[in-house]
C-alpha positions as CSV (number, residue, x, y, z in Angstrom):
1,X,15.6,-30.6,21.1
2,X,16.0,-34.2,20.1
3,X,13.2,-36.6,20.3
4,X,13.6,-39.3,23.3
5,X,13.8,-43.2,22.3
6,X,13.2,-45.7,24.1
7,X,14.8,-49.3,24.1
8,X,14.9,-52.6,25.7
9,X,18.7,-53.2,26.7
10,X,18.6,-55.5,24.0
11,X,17.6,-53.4,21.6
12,X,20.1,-50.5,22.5
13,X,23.1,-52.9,22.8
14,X,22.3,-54.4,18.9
15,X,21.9,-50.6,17.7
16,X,25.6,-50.0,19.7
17,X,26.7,-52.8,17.5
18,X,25.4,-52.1,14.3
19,X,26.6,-48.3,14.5
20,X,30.1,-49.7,15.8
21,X,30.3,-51.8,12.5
22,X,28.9,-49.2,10.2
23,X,31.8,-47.2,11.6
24,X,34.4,-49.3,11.2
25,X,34.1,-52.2,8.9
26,X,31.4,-50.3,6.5
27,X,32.8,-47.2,6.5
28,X,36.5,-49.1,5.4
29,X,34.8,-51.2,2.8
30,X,33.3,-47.9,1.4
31,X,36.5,-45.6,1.4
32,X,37.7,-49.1,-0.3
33,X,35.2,-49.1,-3.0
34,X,35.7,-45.5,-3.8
35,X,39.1,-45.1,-4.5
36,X,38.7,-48.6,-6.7
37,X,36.6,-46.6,-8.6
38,X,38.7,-43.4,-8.8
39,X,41.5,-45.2,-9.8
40,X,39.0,-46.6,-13.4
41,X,39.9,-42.7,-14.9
42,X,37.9,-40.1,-15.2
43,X,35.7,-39.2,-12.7
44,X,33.1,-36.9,-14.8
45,X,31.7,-40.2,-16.7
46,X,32.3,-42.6,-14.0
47,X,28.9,-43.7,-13.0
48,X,30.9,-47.0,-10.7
49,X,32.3,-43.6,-8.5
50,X,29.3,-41.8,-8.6
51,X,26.9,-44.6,-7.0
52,X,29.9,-45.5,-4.3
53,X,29.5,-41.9,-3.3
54,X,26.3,-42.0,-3.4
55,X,26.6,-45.2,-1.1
56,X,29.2,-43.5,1.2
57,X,26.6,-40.6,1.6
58,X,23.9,-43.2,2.5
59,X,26.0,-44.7,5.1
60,X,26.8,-41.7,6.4
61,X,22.9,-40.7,7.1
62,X,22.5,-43.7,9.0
63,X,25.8,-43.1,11.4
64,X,24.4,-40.0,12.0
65,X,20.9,-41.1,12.8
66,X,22.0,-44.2,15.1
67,X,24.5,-41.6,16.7
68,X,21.3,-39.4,17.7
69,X,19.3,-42.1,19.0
70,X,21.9,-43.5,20.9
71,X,22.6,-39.6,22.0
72,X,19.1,-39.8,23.3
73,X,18.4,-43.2,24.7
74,X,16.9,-44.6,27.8
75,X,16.5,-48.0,28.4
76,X,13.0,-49.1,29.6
77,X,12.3,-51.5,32.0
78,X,9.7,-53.5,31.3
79,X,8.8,-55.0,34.4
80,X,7.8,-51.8,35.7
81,X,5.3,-51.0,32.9
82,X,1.5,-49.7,33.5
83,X,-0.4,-52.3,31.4
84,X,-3.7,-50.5,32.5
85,X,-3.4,-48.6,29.0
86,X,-1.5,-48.8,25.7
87,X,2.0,-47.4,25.8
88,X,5.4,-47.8,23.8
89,X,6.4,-51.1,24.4
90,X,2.7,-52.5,25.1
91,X,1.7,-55.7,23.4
92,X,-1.5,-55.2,22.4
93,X,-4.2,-57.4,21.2
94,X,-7.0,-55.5,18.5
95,X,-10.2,-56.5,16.9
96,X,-10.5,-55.0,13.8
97,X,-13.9,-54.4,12.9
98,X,-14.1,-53.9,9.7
99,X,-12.0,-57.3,8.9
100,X,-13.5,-59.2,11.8
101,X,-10.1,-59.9,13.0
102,X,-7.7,-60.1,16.0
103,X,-4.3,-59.0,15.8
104,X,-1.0,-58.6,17.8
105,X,0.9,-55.2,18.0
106,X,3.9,-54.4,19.7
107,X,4.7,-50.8,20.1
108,X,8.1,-50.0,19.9
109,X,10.4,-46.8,18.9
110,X,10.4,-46.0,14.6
111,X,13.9,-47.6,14.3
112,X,12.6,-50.6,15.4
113,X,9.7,-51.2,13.7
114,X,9.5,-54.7,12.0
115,X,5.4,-54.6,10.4
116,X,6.1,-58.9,9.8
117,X,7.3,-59.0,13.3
118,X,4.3,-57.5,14.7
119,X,6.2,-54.2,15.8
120,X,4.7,-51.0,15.0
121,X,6.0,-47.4,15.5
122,X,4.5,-45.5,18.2
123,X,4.9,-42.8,14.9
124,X,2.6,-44.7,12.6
125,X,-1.1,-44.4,12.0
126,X,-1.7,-47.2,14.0
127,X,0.4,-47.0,17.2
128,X,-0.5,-43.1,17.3
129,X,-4.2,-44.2,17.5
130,X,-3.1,-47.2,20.5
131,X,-1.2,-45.1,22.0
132,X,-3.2,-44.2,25.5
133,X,-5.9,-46.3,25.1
134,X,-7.5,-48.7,27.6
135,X,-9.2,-52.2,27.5
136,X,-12.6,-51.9,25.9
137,X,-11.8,-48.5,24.2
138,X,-12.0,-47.9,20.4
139,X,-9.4,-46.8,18.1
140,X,-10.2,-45.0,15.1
141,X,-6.8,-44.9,12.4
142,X,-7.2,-43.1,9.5
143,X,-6.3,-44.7,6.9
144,X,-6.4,-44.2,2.2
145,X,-9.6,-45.8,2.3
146,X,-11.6,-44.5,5.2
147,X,-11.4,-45.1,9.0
148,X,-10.4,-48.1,10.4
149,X,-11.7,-49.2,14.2
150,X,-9.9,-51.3,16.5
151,X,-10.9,-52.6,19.6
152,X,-8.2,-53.2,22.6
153,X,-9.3,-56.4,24.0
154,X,-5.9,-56.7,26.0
155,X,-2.6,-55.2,26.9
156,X,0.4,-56.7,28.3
157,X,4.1,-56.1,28.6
């Protein structure tokens, strides 16, 4: 069974929009490209066709991977969220321990994730650790060089 996502109607209306233009304007450009390089001779020692294949199969993957999180969507409303503990979509502020830092996490679906924008996957070492976790608690992320501890000092939508 497919995997739930969950996205703000924001989110779910720019990932309609991306997969409408992958579908049309992408996948033209790419049919475009490949007969452009069909058209050079022969295909056995054409590396230009091999890489816009390669690029059309790319393109593909990511149709069909938009299609199945669209397929399995809900929209979450984020005014009605439970900021009593961590869950997908929480904000939450961490002290790191170890750094003797604070920092800002928002927890948000894998195709979303933007690490410079402060979004994390609920999938990653990180938001799998958050995940569930109260004010005052202690997450412990495992991480190359050891453990890492963060304490939730607040959640918010």
């Amino acid at each position: 069974m497919a995997e739930i996502r969950y996205f703000t109607a924001e989110e779910l209306e720019r990932l309609k929009e991306e997969l409408h233009t992958l579908q049309t304007k992408d996948r033209a450009d790419m049919a475009r490209q490949i007969a452009e390089a069909r058209d050079k001779g022969d295909l056995s020692e054409n590396a230009e066709y091999d890489a816009a294949k390669e690029a059309q199969g790319k393109l593909e993957d990511r149709i069909l991977r938009l299609e199945g999180d669209l397929a399995n969507a809900r929209v979450l409303d984020e005014s009605l969220m439970d900021t009593s503990k961590a869950l997908i979509r929480s904000k939450v502020k961490v002290f790191n321990k170890k750094f003797k830092k604070e920092f800002v996490y928002r927890l948000v679906s894998p195709n979303v994730a933007d690490i410079k924008g402060g979004k994390i996957s609920i999938d990653s070492p990180i938001g799998k650790s958050l995940l569930g976790k109260k004010v005052g608690d202690i997450a412990v992320v495992e991480v190359p060089a050891g453990q890492m501890e963060l304490e939730i000092l607040e959640i918010t939508r």
